[in-house]
LUMROLO-370940 format. One record per residue (C-alpha): residue number from 0; residue in three letters; y, x, z. Coordinates in Angstrom, 2 decimals, decimal comma. Layout:
[node NUM "Ala" [Y X Z]]
...
# end
This chain:
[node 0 "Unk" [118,22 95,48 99,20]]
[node 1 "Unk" [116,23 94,02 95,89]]
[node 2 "Unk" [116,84 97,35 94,24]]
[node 3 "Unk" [115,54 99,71 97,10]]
[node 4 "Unk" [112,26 97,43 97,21]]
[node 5 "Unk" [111,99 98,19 93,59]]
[node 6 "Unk" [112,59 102,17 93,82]]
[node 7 "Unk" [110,64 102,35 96,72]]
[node 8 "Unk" [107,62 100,82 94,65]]
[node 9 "Unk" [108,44 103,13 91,75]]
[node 10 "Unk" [108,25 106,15 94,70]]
[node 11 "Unk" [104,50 104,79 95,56]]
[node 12 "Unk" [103,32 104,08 92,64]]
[node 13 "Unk" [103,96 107,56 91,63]]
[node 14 "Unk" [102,69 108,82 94,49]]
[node 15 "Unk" [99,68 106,67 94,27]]
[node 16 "Unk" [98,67 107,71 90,78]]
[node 17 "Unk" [98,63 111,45 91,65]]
[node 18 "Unk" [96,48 110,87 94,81]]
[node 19 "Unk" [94,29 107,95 93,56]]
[node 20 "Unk" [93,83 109,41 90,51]]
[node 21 "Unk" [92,16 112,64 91,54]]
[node 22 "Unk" [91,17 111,64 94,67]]
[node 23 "Unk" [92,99 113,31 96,71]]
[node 24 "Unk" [94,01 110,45 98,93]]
[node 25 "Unk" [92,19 111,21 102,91]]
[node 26 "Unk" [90,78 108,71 104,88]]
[node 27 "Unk" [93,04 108,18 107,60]]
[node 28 "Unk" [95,86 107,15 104,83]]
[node 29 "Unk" [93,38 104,58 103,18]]
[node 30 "Unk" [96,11 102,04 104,63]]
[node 31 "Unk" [98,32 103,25 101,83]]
[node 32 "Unk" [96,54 101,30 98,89]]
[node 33 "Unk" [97,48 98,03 100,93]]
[node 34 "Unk" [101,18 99,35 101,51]]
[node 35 "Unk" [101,25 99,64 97,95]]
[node 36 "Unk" [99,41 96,41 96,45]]
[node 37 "Unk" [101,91 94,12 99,48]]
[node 38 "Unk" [105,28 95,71 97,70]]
[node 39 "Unk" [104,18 95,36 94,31]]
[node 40 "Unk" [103,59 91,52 95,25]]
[node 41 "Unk" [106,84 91,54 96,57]]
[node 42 "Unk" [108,37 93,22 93,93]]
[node 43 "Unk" [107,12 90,18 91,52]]
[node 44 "Unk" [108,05 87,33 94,40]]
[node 45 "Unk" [111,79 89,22 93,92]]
[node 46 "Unk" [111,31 89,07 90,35]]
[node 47 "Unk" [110,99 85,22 90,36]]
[node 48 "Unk" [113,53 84,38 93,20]]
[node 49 "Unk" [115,92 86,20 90,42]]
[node 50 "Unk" [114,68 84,36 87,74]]
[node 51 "Unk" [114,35 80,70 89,38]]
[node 52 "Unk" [116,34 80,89 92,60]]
[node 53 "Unk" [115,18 82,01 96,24]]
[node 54 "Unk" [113,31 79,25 97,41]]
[node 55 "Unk" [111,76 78,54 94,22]]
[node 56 "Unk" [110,51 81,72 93,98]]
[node 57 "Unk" [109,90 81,87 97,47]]
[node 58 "Unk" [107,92 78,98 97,62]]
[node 59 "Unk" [105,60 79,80 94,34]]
[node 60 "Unk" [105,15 83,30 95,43]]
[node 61 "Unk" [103,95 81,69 98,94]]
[node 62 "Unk" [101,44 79,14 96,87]]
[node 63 "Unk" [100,45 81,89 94,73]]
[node 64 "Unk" [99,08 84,13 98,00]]
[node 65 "Unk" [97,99 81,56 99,89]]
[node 66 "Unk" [96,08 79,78 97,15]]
[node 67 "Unk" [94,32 83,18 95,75]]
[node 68 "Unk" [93,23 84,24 99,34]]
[node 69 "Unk" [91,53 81,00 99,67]]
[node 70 "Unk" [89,85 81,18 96,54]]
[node 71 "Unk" [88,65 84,66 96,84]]
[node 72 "Unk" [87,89 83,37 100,44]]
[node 73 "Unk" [85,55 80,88 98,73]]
[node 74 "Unk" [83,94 83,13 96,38]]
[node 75 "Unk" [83,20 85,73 98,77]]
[node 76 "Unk" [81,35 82,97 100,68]]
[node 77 "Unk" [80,23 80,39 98,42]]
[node 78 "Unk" [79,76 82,10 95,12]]
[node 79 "Unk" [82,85 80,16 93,36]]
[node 80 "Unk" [84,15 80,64 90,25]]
[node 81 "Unk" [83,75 84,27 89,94]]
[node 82 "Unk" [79,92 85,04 91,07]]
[node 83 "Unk" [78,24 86,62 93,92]]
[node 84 "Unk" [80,38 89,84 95,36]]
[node 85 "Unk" [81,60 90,87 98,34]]
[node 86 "Unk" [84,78 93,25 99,57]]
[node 87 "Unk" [83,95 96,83 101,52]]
[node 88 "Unk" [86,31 98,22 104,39]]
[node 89 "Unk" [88,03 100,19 101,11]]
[node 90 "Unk" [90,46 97,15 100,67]]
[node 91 "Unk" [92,40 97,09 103,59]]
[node 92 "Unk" [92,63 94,55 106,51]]
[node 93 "Unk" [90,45 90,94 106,27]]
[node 94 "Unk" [91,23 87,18 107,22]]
[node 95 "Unk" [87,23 85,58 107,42]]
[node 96 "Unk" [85,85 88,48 104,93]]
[node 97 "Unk" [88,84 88,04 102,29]]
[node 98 "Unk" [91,65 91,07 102,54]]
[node 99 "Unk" [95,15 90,06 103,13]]
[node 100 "Unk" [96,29 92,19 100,04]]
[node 101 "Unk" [94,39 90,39 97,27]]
[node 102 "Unk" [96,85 87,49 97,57]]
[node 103 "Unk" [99,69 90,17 96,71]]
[node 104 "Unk" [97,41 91,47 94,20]]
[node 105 "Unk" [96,92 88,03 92,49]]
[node 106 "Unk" [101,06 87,57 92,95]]
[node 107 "Unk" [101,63 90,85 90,88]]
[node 108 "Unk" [99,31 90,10 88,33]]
[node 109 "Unk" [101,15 86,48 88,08]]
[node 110 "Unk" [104,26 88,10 87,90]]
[node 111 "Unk" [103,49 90,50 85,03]]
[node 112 "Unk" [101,83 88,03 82,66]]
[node 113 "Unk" [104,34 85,32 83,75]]
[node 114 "Unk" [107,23 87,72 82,15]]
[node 115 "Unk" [105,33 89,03 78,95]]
[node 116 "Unk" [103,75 84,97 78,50]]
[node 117 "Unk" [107,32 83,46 79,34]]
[node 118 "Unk" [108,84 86,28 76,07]]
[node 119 "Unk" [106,59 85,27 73,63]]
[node 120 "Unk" [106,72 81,38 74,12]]
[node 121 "Unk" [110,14 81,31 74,05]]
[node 122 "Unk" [111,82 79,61 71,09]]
[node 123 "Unk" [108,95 77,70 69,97]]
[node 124 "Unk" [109,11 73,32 69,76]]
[node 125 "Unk" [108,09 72,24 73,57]]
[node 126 "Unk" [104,86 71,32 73,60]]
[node 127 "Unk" [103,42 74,71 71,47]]
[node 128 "Unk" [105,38 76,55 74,10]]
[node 129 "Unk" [104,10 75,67 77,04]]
[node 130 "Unk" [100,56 75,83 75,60]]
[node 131 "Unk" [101,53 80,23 74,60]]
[node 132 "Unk" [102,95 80,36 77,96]]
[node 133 "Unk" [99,50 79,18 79,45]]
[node 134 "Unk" [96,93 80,74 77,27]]
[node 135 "Unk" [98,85 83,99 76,61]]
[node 136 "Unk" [99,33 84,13 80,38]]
[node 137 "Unk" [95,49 83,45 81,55]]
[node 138 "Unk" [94,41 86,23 79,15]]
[node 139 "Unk" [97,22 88,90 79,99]]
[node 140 "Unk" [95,49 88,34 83,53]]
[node 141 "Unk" [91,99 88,90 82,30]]
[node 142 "Unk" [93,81 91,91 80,44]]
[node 143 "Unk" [94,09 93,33 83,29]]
[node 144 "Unk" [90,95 92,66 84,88]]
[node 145 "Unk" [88,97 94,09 82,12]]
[node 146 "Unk" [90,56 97,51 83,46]]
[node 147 "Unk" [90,95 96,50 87,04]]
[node 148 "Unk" [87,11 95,17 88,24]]
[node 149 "Unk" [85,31 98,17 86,46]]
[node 150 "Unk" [88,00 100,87 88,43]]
[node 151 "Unk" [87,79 99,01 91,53]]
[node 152 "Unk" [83,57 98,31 91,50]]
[node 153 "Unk" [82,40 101,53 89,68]]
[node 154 "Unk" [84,98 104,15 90,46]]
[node 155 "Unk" [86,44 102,96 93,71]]
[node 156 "Unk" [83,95 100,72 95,00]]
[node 157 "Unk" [86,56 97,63 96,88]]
[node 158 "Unk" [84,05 95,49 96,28]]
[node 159 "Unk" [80,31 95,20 95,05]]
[node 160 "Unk" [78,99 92,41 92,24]]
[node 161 "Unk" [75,31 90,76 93,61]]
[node 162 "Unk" [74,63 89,95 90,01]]
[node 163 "Unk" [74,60 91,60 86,57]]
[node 164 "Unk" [76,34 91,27 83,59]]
[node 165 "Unk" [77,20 93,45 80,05]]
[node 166 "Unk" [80,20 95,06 80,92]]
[node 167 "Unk" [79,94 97,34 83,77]]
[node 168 "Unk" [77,23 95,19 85,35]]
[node 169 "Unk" [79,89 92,58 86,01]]
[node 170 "Unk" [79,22 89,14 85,61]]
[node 171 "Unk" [80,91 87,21 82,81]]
[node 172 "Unk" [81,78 84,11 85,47]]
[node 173 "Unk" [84,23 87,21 87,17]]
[node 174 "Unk" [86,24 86,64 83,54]]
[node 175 "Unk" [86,27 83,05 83,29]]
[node 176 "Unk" [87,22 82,76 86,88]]
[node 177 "Unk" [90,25 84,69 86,45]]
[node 178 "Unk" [91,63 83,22 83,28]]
[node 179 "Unk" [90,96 79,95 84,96]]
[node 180 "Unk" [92,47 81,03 88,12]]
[node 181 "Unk" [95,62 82,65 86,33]]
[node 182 "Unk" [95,87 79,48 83,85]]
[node 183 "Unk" [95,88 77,08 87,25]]
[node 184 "Unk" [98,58 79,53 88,63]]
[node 185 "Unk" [100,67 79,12 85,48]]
[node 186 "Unk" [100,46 75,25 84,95]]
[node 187 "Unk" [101,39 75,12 88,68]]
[node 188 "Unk" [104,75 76,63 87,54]]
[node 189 "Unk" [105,43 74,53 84,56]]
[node 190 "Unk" [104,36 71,21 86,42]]
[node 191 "Unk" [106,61 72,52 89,14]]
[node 192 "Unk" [109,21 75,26 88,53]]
[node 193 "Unk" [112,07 75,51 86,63]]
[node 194 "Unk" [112,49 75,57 82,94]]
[node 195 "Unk" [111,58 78,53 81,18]]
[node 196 "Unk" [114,40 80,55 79,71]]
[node 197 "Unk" [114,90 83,71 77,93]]
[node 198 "Unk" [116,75 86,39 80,00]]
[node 199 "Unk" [117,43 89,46 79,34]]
[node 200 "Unk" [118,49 90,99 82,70]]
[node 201 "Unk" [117,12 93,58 84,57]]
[node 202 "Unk" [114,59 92,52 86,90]]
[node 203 "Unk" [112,56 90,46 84,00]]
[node 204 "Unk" [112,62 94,25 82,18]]
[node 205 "Unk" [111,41 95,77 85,41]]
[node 206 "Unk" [108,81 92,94 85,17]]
[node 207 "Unk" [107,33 93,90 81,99]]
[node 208 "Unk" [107,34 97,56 82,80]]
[node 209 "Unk" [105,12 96,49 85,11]]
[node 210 "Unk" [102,20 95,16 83,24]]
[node 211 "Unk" [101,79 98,55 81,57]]
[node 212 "Unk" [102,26 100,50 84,92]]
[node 213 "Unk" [99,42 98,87 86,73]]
[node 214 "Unk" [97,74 99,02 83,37]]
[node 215 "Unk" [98,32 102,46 83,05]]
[node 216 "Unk" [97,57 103,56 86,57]]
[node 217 "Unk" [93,72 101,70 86,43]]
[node 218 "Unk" [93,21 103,94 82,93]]
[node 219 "Unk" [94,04 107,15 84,95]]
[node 220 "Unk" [91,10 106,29 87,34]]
[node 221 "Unk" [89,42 104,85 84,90]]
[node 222 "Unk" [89,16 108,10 82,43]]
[node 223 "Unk" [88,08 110,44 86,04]]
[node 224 "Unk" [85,19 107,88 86,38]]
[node 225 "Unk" [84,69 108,21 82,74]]
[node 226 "Unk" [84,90 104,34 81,64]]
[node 227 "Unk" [85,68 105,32 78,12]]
[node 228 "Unk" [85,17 102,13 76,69]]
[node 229 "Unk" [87,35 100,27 79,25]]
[node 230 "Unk" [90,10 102,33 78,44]]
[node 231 "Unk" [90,03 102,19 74,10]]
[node 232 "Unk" [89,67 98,22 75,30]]
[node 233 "Unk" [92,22 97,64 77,29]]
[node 234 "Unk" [94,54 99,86 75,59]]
[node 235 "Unk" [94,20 97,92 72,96]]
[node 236 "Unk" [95,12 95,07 73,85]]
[node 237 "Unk" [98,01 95,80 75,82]]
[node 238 "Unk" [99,55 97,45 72,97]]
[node 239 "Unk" [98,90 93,95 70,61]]
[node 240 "Unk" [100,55 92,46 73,96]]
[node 241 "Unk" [103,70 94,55 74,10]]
[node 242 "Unk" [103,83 94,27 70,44]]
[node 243 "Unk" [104,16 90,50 70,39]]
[node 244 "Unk" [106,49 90,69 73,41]]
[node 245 "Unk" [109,00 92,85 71,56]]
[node 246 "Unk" [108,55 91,07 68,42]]
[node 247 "Unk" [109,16 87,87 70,21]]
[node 248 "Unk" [111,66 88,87 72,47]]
[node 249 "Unk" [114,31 90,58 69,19]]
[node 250 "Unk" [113,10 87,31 67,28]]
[node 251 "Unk" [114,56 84,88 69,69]]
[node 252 "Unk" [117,57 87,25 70,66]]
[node 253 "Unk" [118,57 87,92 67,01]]
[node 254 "Unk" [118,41 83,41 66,64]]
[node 255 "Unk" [120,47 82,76 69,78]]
# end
């Protein structure tokens, strides 16, 4: 069942960069952007459930959406944490001005920097670990925000930033809120959640495919709407990511 979750996603996401991409996605299938963004959540809720066990991965993927709506919930409201924005009807259906779908969106984006940040901490004495695991994790997250809130404000306007800031009129507190956000997310799990391990298995590969899928997909938008600098940016520094995961990840494979 796992499996035709996972090809399914691969289906829409293929879909999704042809249509999104060149905009050739019509109005009345709109809904399809929150079809997609709720199975790539699940896709990384499956991913940890076969990492940690069901209800461990249940449960975190369940604090994870709940906790991310209510935070985007407060900043749409109050201002917190990220500055003064608010969503459009473009993002799909809302609970008190906050879509549904951003809590799958924050569980994907946990999921993909969880994998890469979980690689490259590996083998290293405890306490240094954990500390890669969270740091290397928050910033994967801003990673892909730097990509992400540009597309999604300039290009397909899902929501609108009240304030200014240097890059693409987006305020630095945006950045800082989501590496604080993702670092929270993280230390939840190491407080909380099994101990990390290295595994080689399929779904943590599918995992950090992932990162540089949704990566990928935002750069395709992101070159029609002609943020240049977004893309040499973030391409970047997903390579030096990917670099240090493979590094890592034949380092600690060639030890064991």
């Amino acid at each position: 069942m796992t499996d035709y979750i996972y090809r399914f996603f691969i289906f829409w996401y293929i879909c999704g960069v042809i249509l999104v991409t060149f905009d050739l996605l019509p109005p009345w299938l709109e809904w399809a952007n929150s079809v997609f963004l709720i199975t790539a959540g699940v896709v990384a809720g499956i991913y940890f459930s076969k990492m940690y066990g069901i209800w461990s991965g249940i449960i975190y993927s369940g604090v994870i959406i709940i906790a991310s709506i209510f935070i985007e919930h407060l900043g749409v409201e109050y201002d917190f944490l990220f500055g003064s924005y608010f969503y459009t009807e473009n993002f799909g259906l809302k609970i008190v001005d906050t879509p549904i779908t951003i809590g799958f969106a924050w569980l994907l984006i946990i999921g993909c920097s969880h994998e890469l940040a979980r690689v490259l901490s590996s083998g290293l004495p405890p306490v240094i670990s954990k500390l890669v695991f969270l740091l290397a994790g928050a910033l994967m997250a801003v990673t892909i925000d730097l990509i992400l809130d540009p597309v999604a404000f300039k290009v397909k306007e899902y929501w609108i930033w009240q304030e200014a800031g240097l890059y693409y009129d987006i305020p630095f507190s945006n950045f800082f809120g989501w590496f604080t956000v993702a670092a929270v997310f993280h230390l939840i799990f190491l407080l909380w959640g099994p101990p990390l391990k290295l595994d080689s298995s399929l779904w943590p590969r599918r995992m950090s495919l992932l990162f540089g899928m949704i990566i990928f997909m935002f750069i395709c938008i992101a070159f029609i709407g002609k943020l240049f600098f977004a893309i040499i940016l973030v391409s970047m520094l997903t390579a030096v990511w990917y670099a240090l995961y493979f590094w890592r990840k034949s380092y600690v494979q060639t030890r064991s």
